[in-house]
C-alpha positions in Angstrom: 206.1 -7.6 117.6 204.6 -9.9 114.8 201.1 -10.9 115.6 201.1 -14.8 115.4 198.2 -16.9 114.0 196.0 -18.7 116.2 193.5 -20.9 113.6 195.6 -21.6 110.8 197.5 -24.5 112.7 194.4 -26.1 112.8 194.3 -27.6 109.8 197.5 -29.7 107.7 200.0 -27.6 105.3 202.0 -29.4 103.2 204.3 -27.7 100.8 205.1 -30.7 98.4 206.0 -28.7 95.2 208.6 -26.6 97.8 208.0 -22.9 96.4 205.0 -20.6 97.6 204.9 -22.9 101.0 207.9 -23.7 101.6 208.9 -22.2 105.0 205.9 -21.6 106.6 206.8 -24.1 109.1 209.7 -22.4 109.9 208.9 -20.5 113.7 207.9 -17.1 113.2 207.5 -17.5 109.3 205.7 -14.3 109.1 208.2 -12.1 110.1 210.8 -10.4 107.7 214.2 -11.6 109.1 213.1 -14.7 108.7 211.3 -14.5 105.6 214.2 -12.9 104.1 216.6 -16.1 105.3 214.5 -18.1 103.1 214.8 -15.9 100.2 211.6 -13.7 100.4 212.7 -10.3 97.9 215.0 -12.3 96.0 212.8 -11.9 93.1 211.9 -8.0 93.1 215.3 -6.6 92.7 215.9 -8.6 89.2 211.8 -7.4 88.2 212.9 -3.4 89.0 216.0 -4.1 86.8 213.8 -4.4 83.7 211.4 -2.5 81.8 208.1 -3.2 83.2 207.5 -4.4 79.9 209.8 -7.2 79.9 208.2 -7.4 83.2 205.3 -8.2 81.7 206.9 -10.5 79.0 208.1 -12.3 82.0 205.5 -13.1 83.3 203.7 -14.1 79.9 206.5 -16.2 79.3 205.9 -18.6 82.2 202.5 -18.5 81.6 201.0 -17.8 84.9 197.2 -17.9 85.3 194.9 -16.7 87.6 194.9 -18.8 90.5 191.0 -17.4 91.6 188.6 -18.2 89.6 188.3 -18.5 86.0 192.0 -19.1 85.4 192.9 -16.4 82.8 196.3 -15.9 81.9 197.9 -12.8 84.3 200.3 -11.0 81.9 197.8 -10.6 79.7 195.5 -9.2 81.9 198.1 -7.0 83.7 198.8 -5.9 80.2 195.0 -4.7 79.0 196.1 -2.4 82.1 199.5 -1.4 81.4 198.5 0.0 77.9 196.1 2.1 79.2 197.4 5.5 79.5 194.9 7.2 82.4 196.5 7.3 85.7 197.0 6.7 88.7 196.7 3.4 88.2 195.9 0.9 91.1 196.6 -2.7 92.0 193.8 -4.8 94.4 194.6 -7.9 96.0 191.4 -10.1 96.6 191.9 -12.2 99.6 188.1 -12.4 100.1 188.2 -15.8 100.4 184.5 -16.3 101.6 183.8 -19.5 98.9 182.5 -22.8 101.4 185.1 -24.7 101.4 188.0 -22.6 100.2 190.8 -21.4 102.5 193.7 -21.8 100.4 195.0 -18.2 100.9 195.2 -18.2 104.3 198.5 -20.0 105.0 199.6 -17.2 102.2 198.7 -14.3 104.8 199.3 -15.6 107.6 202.7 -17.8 107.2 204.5 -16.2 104.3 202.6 -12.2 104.1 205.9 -10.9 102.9 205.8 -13.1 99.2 202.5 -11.8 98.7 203.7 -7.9 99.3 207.1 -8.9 97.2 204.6 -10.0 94.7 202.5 -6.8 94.4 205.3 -4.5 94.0 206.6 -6.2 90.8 203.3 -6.4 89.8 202.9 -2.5 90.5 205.8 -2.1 88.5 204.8 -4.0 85.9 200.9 -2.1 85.3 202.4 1.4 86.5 200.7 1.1 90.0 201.7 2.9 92.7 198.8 2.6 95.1 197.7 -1.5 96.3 195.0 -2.5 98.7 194.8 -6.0 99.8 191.1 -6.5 100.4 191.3 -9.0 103.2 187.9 -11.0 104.8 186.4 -9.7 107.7 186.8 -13.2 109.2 190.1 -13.1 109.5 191.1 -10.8 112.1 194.5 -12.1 113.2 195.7 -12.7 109.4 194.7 -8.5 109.1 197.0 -8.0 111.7 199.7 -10.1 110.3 199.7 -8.1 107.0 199.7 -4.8 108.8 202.7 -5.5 110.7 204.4 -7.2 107.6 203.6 -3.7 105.7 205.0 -2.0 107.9 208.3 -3.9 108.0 208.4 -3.8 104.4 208.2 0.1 104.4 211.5 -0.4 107.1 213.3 -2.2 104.9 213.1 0.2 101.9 211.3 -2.6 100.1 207.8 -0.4 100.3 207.5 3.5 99.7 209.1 6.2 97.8 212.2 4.9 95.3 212.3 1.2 95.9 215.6 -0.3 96.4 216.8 3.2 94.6 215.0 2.2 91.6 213.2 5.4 91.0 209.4 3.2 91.3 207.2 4.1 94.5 204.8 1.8 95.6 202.3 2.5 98.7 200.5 -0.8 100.0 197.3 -0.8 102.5 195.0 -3.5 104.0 191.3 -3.0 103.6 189.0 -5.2 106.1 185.7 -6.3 104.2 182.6 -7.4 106.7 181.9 -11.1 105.5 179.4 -10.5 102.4 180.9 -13.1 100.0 180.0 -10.5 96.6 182.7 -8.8 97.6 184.9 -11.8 96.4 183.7 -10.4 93.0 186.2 -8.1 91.2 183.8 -5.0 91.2 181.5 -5.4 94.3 185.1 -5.3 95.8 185.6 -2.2 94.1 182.7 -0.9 95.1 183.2 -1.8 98.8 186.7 -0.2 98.7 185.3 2.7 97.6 183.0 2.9 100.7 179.8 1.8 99.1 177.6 -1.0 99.2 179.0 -4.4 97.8 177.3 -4.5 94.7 178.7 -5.6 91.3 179.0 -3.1 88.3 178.1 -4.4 84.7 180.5 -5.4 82.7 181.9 -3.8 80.1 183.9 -2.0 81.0 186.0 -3.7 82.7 188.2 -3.1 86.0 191.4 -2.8 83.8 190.0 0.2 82.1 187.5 1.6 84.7 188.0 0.6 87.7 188.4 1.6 91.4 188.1 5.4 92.0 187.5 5.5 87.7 191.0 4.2 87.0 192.3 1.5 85.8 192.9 -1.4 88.0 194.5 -5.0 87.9 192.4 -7.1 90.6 194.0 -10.6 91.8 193.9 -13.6 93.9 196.2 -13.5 96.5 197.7 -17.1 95.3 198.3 -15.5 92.1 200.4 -12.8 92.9 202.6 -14.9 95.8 203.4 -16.8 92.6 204.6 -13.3 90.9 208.2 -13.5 93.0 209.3 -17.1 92.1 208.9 -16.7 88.6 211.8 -13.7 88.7 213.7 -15.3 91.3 214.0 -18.9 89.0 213.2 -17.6 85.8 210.3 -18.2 83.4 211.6 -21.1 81.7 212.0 -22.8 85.5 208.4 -22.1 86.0 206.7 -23.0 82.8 208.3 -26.0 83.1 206.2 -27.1 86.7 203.0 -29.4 85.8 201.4 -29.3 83.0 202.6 -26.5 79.7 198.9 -25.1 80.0 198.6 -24.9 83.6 202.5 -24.4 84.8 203.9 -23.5 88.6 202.8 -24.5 91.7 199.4 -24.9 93.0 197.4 -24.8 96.1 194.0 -27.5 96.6 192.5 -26.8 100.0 190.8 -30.6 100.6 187.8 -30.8 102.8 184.8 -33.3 103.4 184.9 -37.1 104.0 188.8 -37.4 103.4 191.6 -38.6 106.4 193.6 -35.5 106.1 192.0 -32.4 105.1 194.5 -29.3 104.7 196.1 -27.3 102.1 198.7 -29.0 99.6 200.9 -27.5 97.2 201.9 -29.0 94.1 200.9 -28.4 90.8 198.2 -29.2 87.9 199.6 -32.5 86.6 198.1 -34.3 89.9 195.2 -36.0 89.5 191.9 -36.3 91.2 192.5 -39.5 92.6 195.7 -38.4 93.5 194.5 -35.8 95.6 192.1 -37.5 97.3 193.9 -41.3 98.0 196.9 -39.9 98.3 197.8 -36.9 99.8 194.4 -36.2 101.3 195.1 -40.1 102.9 191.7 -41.6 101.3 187.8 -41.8 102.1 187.0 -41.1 105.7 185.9 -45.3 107.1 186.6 -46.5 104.3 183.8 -45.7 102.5 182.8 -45.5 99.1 183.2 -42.2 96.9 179.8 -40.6 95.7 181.0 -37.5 95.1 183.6 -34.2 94.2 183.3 -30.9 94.1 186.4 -29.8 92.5 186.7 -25.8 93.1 184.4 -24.5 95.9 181.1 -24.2 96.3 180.7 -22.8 92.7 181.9 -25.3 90.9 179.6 -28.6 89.3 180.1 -32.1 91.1 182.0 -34.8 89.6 181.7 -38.7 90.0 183.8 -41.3 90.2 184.3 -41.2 86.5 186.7 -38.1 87.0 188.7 -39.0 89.2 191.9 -39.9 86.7 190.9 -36.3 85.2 194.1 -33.6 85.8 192.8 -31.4 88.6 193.7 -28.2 86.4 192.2 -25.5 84.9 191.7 -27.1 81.2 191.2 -30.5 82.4 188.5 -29.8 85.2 186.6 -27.4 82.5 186.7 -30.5 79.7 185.4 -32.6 83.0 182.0 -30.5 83.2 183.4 -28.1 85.6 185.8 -25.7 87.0 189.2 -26.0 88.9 187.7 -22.6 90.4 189.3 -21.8 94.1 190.9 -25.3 94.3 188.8 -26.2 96.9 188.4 -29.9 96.7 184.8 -30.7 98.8 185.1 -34.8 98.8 181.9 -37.0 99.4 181.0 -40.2 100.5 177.8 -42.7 99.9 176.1 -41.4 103.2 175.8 -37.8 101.4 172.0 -36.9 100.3 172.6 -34.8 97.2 169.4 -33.2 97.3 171.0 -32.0 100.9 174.0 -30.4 99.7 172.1 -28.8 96.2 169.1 -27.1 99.1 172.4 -25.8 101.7 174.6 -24.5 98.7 171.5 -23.0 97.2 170.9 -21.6 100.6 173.9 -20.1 100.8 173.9 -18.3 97.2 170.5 -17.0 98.1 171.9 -15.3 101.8 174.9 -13.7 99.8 173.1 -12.4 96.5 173.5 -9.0 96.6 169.9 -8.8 95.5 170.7 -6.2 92.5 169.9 -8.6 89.8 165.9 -9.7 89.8 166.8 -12.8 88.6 169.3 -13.5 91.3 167.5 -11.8 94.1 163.9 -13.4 93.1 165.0 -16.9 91.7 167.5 -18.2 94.3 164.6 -18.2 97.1 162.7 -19.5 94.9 164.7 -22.7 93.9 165.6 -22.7 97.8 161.9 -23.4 98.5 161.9 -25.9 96.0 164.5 -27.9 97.4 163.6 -27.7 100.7 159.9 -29.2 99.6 161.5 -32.2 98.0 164.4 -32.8 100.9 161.1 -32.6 103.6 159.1 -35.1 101.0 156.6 -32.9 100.1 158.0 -32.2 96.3 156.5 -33.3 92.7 158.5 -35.3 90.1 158.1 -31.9 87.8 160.0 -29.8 90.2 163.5 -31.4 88.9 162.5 -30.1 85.5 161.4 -26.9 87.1 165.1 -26.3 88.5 166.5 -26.4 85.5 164.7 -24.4 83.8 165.1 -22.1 86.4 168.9 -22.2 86.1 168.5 -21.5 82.4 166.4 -18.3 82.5 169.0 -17.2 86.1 172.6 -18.2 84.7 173.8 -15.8 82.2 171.6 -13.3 83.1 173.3 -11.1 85.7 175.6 -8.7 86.0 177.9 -11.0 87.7 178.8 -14.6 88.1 177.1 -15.4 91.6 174.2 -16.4 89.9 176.2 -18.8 87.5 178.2 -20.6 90.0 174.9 -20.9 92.2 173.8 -22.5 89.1 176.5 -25.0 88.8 175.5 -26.9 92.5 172.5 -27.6 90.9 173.2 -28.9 87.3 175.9 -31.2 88.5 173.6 -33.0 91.4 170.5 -33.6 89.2 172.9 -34.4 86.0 174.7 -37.2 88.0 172.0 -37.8 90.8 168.5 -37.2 89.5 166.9 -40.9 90.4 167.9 -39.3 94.4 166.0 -36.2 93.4 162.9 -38.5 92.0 163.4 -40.7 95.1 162.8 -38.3 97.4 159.5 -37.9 95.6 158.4 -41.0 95.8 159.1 -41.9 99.1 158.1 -38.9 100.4 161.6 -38.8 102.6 165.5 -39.0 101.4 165.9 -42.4 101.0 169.2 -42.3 102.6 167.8 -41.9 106.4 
């Protein structure tokens, strides 16, 4: 029997674009008879018809991007592997979701599993994959589950294994449980993890596409961006590039958190707006109160003010903003919030999870922890502002990964937009806000 979820009907899903969400309210969502009444493999038969080049076209052609992180466009990625000619060749899923605040996925594997495994075979078709791992968080248990069952209906149905829907492709699928270290949301600590070592990540060149897990070439995505992967064949490209914006097309997921009415997960697409998002859909500030604040894509991602809010919460738009659309992970702040507060618990946080292989990572981060916990207990100087940043300048760039960076970017934003709070605190010897 198909395990059911027991935390993901704690929090609001709203499908309002209707594609990647649109029956996961549907009883037993999860399982294949019922995924396939709502047209789950619709897409994959018309993807093994072509070439996987023109698979790959395809999916240029609607001009999907990565629905992670830094929002680079997929075909081109999936086709840096595709040329490569080494094999095997191997396709990761990263549904690591471990970014505070994010939990955008999780409706993904645990209501509709079956569009994200539709999703990786085309795209294992595509790169000339046979082997995929989805590289699930340790924290979620019952979603594991969930996927292990769905797999193992999908290897019934003939839609999983050897000769595909008498195609001639095989495609072999596998769930990997990580153990909550949030690195491993990083394209090659994952790889190193699934390869039964520590979590650390590799420097970079070369990259995952060339040598990657087990020395081969890999193709590493979000789990959002390959559950897109099925529409696009199903409707066509010129159907998809034609949702939201022409630089940032088909639907999107915001997970909204913080002082809002009605936190959840909403689907719709990069021509909403900030404001839209948050007085809208996410039914306004909590009492009423006034807006301070925004982080726009998980914990990595810069604040924004007040000023942003007409901004287009996509990937270009959020980047010409000052910061990232990153996870989609909309963290919304009222006037109560102390800023040095949420800089000190985010820097907190960065610090824990550092893998600790870079010095200036492992060293700086405590450091800039201590910091902010001196001026949040009153005991800072008005020099230690200008000691943070200069600390972010000689720790951003300077790793072998972008932990460091996106611990950076909690930092800049607050003091950019909020520094008189950070010199208050000084002053007074106490937040001002209590």
């Amino acid at each position: 029997m198909m395990p059911t979820s027991t935390h993901i009907d704690s929090f609001r899903i709203e499908s309002l674009q209707g594609v990647l969400l649109k029956y996961v309210h549907v009883p037993n969502s999860q399982d294949m008879d019922v995924a396939l009444q709502h047209g789950a493999y619709v897409g994959l038969p018309k993807a093994l018809a072509m070439q996987p080049a023109e698979v790959l076209d395809t999916v240029k052609k609607a001009g999907l991007r990565g629905r992670g992180g830094a929002g680079f466009p997929t075909g081109n990625k999936w086709g840096f592997a595709a040329a490569d000619p080494k094999k095997p060749k191997y396709l990761l899923c990263n549904a690591d979701e471990g970014e505070p605040g994010t939990y955008k996925d999780r409706p993904i594997l645990a209501k509709a599993p079956h569009l994200l495994i539709e999703g990786m075979v085309i795209a294992g078709y595509g790169i000339g994959a046979e082997y995929g791992y989805i590289y699930n968080r340790g924290e979620y248990p019952q979603e594991t589950l969930i996927l292990e069952e769905a797999i193992a209906q999908a290897y019934r149905k003939g839609y999983l294994g050897k000769n595909i829907l008498n195609s001639g492709f095989n495609f072999d699928l596998y769930v990997h449980e990580g153990v909550g270290a949030y690195i491993c949301g990083e394209e090659t600590a994952l790889i190193e993890s699934l390869e039964g070592k520590r979590g650390v990540a590799r420097l970079k060149p070369p990259f995952p596409v060339n040598i990657g897990v087990w020395g081969m070439p890999t193709v590493v995505n979000n789990v959002e961006t390959l559950a897109n992967v099925p529409c696009i064949f199903e409707n066509g490209p010129e159907w998809y590039a034609a949702i939201g914006p022409k630089d940032c097309p088909g639907p999107k997921l915001y997970c909204i958190s913080g002082h809002i009415n009605r936190p959840g997960v909403f689907e719709l697409n990069m021509g909403v707006t900030y404001r839209q998002l948050i007085y809208e859909h996410a039914g306004g500030m909590r009492n009423g109160r006034p807006l301070k604040a925004f982080i726009p894509g998980g914990a990595s991602a810069a604040c924004l003010v007040e000023q942003h809010l007409d901004a287009l919460a996509s990937v270009t738009e959020t980047a010409k903003a000052g910061s990232m659309l990153g996870s989609a992970a909309l963290i919304v702040l009222d006037d109560t919030t102390c800023m040095v507060k949420v800089a000190w618990r985010l820097t907190k946080f960065f610090a824990h999870e550092s893998c600790g292989w870079c010095i200036p990572c492992r060293e700086g981060l405590p450091w800039i922890d201590q910091i902010l916990h001196r001026i949040e207990e009153g005991h800072g100087k008005l020099s230690d502002v200008d000691l943070i940043l200069d600390l972010c300048d000689n720790i951003g760039g300077k790793t072998y990964c972008a932990l460091a960076d996106g611990a950076m970017a909690p930092l800049r934003g607050p003091i950019k937009y909020f520094r008189e709070e950070f010199e208050a605190h000084v002053k007074q010897g106490k937040c001002p806000l209590k």
